[in-house]
C-alpha positions, 0 to 999 in steps of 0.5 A, a space after each residue: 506457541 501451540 496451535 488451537 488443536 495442540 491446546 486439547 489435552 483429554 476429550 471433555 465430556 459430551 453434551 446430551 443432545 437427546 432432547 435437541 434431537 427430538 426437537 430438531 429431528 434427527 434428519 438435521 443433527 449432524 453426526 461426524 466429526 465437526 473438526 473443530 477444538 474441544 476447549 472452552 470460551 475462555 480458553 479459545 479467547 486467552 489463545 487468540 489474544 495471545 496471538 494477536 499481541 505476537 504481530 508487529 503494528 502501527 499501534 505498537 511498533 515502529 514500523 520503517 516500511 519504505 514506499 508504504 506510508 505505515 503512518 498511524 491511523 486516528 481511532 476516530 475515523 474508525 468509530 466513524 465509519 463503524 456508524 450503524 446508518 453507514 454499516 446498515 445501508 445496502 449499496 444497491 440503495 436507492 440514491 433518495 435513501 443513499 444522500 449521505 453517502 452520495 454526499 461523501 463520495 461528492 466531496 472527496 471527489 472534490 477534494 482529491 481533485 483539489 489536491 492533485 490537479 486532476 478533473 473526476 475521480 472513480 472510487 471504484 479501484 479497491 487497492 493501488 494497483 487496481 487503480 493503476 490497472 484502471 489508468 492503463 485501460 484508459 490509456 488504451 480506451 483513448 487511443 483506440 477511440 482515436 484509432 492510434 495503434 500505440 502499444 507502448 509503456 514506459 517504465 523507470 527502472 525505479 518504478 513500483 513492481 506493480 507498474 509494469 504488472 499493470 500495464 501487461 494486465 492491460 496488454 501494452 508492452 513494456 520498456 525500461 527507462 534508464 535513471 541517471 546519477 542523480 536518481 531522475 530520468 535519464 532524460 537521453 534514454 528518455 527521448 531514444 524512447 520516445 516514438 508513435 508507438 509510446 502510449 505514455 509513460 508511468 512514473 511516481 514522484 517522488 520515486 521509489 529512491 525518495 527523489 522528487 525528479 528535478 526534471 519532471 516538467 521536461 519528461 512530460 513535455 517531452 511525452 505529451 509533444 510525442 503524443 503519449 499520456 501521463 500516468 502518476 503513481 500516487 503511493 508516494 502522495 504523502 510527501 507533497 501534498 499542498 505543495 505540489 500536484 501531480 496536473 500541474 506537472 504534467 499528468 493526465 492519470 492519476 492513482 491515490 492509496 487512501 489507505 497509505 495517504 490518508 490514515 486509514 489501515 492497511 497491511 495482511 490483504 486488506 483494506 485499501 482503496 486506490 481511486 483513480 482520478 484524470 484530467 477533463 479530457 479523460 474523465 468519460 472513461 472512468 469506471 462506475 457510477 460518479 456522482 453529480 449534485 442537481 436540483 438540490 440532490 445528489 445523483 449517481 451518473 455513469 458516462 456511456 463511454 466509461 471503461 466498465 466496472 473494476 469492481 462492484 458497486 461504489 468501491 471501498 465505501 468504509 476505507 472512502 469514509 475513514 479518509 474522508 474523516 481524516 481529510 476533514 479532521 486535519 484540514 488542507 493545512 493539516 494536510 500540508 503539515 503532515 507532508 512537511 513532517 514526514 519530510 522533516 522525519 526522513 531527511 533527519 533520520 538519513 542524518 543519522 544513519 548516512 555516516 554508517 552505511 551509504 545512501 544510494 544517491 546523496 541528495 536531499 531525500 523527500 518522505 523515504 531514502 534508500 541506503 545500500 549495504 552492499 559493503 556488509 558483504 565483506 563480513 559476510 553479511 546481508 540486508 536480510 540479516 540486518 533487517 531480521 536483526 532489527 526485530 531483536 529491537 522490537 522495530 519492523 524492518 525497512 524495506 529490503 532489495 528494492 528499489 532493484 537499482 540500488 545493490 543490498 537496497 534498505 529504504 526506510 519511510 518513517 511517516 510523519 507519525 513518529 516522533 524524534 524520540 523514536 527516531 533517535 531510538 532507531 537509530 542507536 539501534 542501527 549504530 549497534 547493529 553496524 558495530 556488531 557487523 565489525 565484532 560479531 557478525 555471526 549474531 547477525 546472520 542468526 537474528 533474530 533471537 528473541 523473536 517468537 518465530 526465529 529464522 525462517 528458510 523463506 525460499 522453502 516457504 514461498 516455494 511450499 506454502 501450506 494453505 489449509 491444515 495438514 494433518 500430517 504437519 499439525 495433527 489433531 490430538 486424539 
């Protein structure tokens, strides 16, 4: 496909801009070279559109990301927080004009605490791994103020590569925790860890091989009896919610992705929201501004001990406001249903995909599950190359090499959106795939083929990204 600068054929006919220029003075009109294409509206608007319908979407594919929770977001919730008394309300508005939103904030501070256990949350953290960063500067607020000089973290080794990100950013120093065979903790490895030093452990659960750890009551027993915290990483939320919470658990800190658990969009940088949320003992350290309802109005507060700001003002308040529409319009057992339903949708789908490659652990999985293809190799085969392959049959592909763990590691969450229709549909595709590993597999290590971009040298491209316009690599037509 053309760039918007390639569309240009012939320069077109000048405008007359005399007049404009002794209306305006000529101080004002500029006179170089503006760089932009000489083309018309309706050509402009044919290009772009073109180009928007070349990209996978929730809206128009399936789309298996393990670990993301692609799920479909209600358009309603959309027209909702594009209200013209929500867009229009400057954040720095007084709290007697600002009662609407400060109700929102109130409720969904109510029913996130409802849903995990915890005691106070903060809106502020824009995406997740804000919102784990926020959790670290906690950790090391508390202990501090308790002058304990604990500089550990402990990590899975099948944690999110935002984890130890996160607790680095925080300057706390990092240390792996081994999985046992089953894909939890290995509880061993676990409590050689363990000493003065430990300010907690991060943990998702269910983890990033789709396992809900059979052993999680003992691992926070264990952290909490050698005084280290808790820290829960909520993008895997959508698999338990209703029936299980992470306070109940064990946690002290607690991260959500609104725009993974409760349909609002998200993907290309933007947007997201990822509140953070911690037990009574904690919660003075939140960043930014609660709100509190007293004398029969809502009030913004900010405790004298809070962490500071992690970001301005209130947080994502239009991602805030979408979840909040989606909590309101499924309800608590709407909530439940969808966490049953992905379930359901996962394990149905790790049926029919187990026979042709192996799972990673064989266990009953919760909302994702990871297979690995590391016996494709003998053909000379990659998880790439099938992922890539995937495309030629208009799916996105699952996550590739991750969990680190697992050898050749695809993991594919299907959500509780998608149907059994779609399911079995890719599944038959998957079959294809594997049998053309057998027959054909040079047609794989090419895919894809009907795609409008084909294979691309990614190393190339991540090592030399192109950042702005080049003219010596899309010159302007003259």
């Amino acid at each position: 496909m053309k760039t918007i600068f390639e569309l240009v054929q012939d320069k077109r006919e000048p405008i007359d801009l005399t007049n404009i220029k002794d209306y305006f003075g000529k101080e004002f009109i500029r006179t170089d070279d503006i760089n932009i294409p000489d083309i018309t509206e309706r050509e402009f608007v044919k290009h772009y559109t073109n180009l928007s319908q070349l990209n996978y979407c929730v809206d128009t594919n399936f789309y298996p990301l393990g670990s993301c929770t692609m799920k479909y977001n209600p358009k309603i919730s959309e027209k909702i927080a594009k209200k013209e008394k929500l867009t229009s309300l400057h954040p720095s508005a007084s709290d007697d004009d600002a009662q609407g939103v400060l109700e929102i904030l109130y409720l969904m501070d109510k029913y996130l605490c409802e849903l995990t256990g915890m005691d106070g949350f903060s809106f502020q953290p824009s995406a997740g791994a804000q919102g784990e960063l926020t959790g670290m500067l906690i950790f090391a607020k508390y202990f501090k103020d308790k002058k304990e000089k604990r500089k550990i973290i402990l990590i899975p080794d099948s944690s999110h590569g935002t984890n130890p990100a996160s607790a680095a950013l925080a300057s706390f120093e990092l240390a792996t925790v081994k999985s046992d065979r089953s894909g939890n903790i290995d509880l061993e490895d676990l409590k050689s860890k363990l000493n003065d030093n430990v300010a907690g452990l991060m943990i998702t659960n269910p983890n990033t091989l789709g396992l809900f750890d059979e052993h999680i009551l003992e691992i926070t027993e264990l952290v909490h009896s050698s005084g280290g915290l808790l820290y829960y990483d909520g993008a895997n939320f959508n698999a338990i919610i209703g029936y299980a919470r992470p306070g109940d658990m064990g946690f002290d800190v607690v991260h959500l992705n609104l725009h993974k658990t409760f349909g609002t969009p998200h993907g290309g940088g933007g947007p997201g929201a990822g509140p953070c949320g911690c037990k009574d003992f904690l919660v003075k350290y939140l960043p930014g501004q609660r709100v509190i309802f007293k004398d029969n109005k809502y009030h913004k507060i900010c405790s004298p001990e809070t962490i500071g700001n992690i970001s301005a003002f209130n947080g994502p308040i239009g991602v805030i406001v979408k979840a909040f529409c989606y909590i309101r319009s499924v309800g608590e057992e709407g909530l439940k249903e969808a966490s049953f339903k992905a379930v359901t949708n996962a394990n149905y789908l790790l049926e029919k995909l187990k026979n042709l490659l192996p799972p990673a652990i064989d266990r009953e999985c919760m909302h994702e599950f990871v297979l690995s293809g590391e016996r494709l190799k003998e053909k000379g085969v990659k998880t790439l190359d099938v992922a890539k392959r995937l495309l030629d049959f208009g799916f996105y592909a699952p996550t590739i090499y991750f969990p680190l763990i697992v050898p050749e590691a695809m993991m594919f969450e299907p959500t509780e959106s998608e149907t059994k229709e779609t399911l079995d549909e890719f599944a038959k595709s998957f079959e294809q795939i594997m049998n053309e590993v057998e027959t054909n597999p040079d047609l794989i290590k090419k895919a894809p083929h009907n795609t409008p971009v084909r294979r691309v040298d990614e190393v190339f491209a991540a090592r030399n990204p192109v950042l702005r316009w080049n003219k010596e690599l899309s010159p302007k037509p003259t």
